[in-house]
N, C-alpha and C positions, 0 to 999 in steps of 0.2 A: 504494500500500500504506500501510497505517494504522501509525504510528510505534509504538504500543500493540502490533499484532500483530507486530512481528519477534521472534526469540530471540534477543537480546542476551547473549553469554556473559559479560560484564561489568557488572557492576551499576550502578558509579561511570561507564561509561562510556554505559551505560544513562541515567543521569540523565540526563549532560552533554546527550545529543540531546533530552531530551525538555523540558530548560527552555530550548529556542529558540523554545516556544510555539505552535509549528505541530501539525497533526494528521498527515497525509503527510509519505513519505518524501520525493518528489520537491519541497516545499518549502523543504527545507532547503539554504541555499544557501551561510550561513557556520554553522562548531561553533567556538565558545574552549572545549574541554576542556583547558586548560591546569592543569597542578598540581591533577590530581583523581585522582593513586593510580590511574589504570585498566592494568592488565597486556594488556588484550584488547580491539581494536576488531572483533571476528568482527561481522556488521551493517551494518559501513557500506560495506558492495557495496550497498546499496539506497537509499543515500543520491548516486544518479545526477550531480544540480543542484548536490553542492556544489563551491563555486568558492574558499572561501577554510577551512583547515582549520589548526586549531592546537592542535596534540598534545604542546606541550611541556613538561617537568616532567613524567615520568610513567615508566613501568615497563615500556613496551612492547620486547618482541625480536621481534615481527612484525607487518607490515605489507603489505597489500595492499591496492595502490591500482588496481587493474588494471580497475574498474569507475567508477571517480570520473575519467571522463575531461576532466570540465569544470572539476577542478582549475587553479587560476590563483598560488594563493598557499597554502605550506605551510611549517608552522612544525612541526618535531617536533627541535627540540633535547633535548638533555640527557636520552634515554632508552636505553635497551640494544640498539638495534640492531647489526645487525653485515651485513648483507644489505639495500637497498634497488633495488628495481624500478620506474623512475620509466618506461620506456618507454610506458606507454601513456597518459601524457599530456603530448600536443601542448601544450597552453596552457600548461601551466606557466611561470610570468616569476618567480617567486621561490622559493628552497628556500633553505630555514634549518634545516641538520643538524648542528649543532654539536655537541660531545660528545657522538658516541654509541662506534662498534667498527666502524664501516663500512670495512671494506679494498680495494673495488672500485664504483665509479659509473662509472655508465654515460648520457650525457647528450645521445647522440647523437641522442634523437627528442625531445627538446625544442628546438625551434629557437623559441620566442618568451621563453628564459632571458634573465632581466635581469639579477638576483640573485643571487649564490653566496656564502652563507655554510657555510663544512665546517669549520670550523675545528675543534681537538681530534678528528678519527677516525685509522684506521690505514689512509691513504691512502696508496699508493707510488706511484703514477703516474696523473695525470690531464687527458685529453683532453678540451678544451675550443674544440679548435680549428674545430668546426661550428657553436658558438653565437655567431655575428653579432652579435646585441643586447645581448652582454654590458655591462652599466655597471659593474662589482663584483664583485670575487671576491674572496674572504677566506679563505684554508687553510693557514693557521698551523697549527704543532702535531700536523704531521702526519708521514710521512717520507716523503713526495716527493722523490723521485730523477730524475721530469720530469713539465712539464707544458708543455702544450699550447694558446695562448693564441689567439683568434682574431685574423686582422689587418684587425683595425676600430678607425674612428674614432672609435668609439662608447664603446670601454673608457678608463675614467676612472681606476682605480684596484685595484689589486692587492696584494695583502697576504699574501704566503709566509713569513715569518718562521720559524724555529724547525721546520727542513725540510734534508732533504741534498741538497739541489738545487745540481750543482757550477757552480764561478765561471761556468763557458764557458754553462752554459746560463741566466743569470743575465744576462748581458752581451748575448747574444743574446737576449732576449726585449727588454732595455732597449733594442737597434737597431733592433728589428723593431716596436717600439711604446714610442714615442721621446714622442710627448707622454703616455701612461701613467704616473699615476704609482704608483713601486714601492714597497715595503717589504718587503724580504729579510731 
């Protein structure tokens, strides 16, 4: 499909797709709509191919990515979310949802997450304990009351800060993933 003929119900977001200089949808593979005012990504259900998206600085309170399964890397900080539905993509190795309204993630069908930056949403509880590959996760600022880490070698580093996450389950994550390093 020709990038020209979709209805783009955003203008600005409109643009963003069309100065990646391709003519098809199925070309486009990375969008930086970064800090371009878009409220509305209605459209990029047709944007199949793309693998790296960055929707951050922006206005958005909805999102469906339930078509971009070749998503790999997603950046949608610091907009008005409050709902996200990552399940239908597998690939996913990095999300960056920083400041948004998000009270509930669900992360159990991405199993190739490297990445986890949440930091600033209105998270109380998050399971992370199916994501193997984890190297990083950052969820400060939220109020986590627990969370769920997986027990791999693999995690480097974790950063809870500014969270009600009690001693006992603080201590317990520190035994259970003893070379991790923490920030509470």
């Amino acid at each position: 499909m020709k990038l020209i003929d979709i209805a783009f119900a955003d203008d600005a977001f409109k643009a963003a797709v069309l100065a990646t200089g391709v003519t098809e949808a199925e070309e486009v593979t990375e969008l930086n709509a970064r800090k371009k005012g878009i409220r509305d990504v209605s459209g990029i259900e047709f944007l199949t191919n793309l693998r790296e998206l960055d929707l951050t600085r922006n206005q958005i309170s909805k999102l469906d990515l339930s078509q971009n399964t070749s998503l790999e890397l997603l950046f949608i900080g610091n907009n008005q979310l409050e709902e996200l539905d990552l399940s239908g993509l597998p690939n996913l190795m990095e999300l960056h949802l920083f400041m948004n309204d998000v009270a509930e993630l669900d992360l159990t069908h991405n199993p190739r997450l490297e990445v986890l930056f949440a930091n600033d949403n209105d998270l109380s509880d998050l399971d992370l304990a199916s994501n193997g590959k984890l190297l990083e996760v950052m969820v400060s600022g939220n109020s986590l009351r627990g969370l769920a880490l997986p027990e791999s070698a693999t995690l480097e580093s974790v950063e809870a800060r500014h969270n009600l996450l009690s001693d006992d389950i603080k201590t317990s994550l520190q035994q259970k993933l003893s070379s991790c390093s923490f920030l509470f």
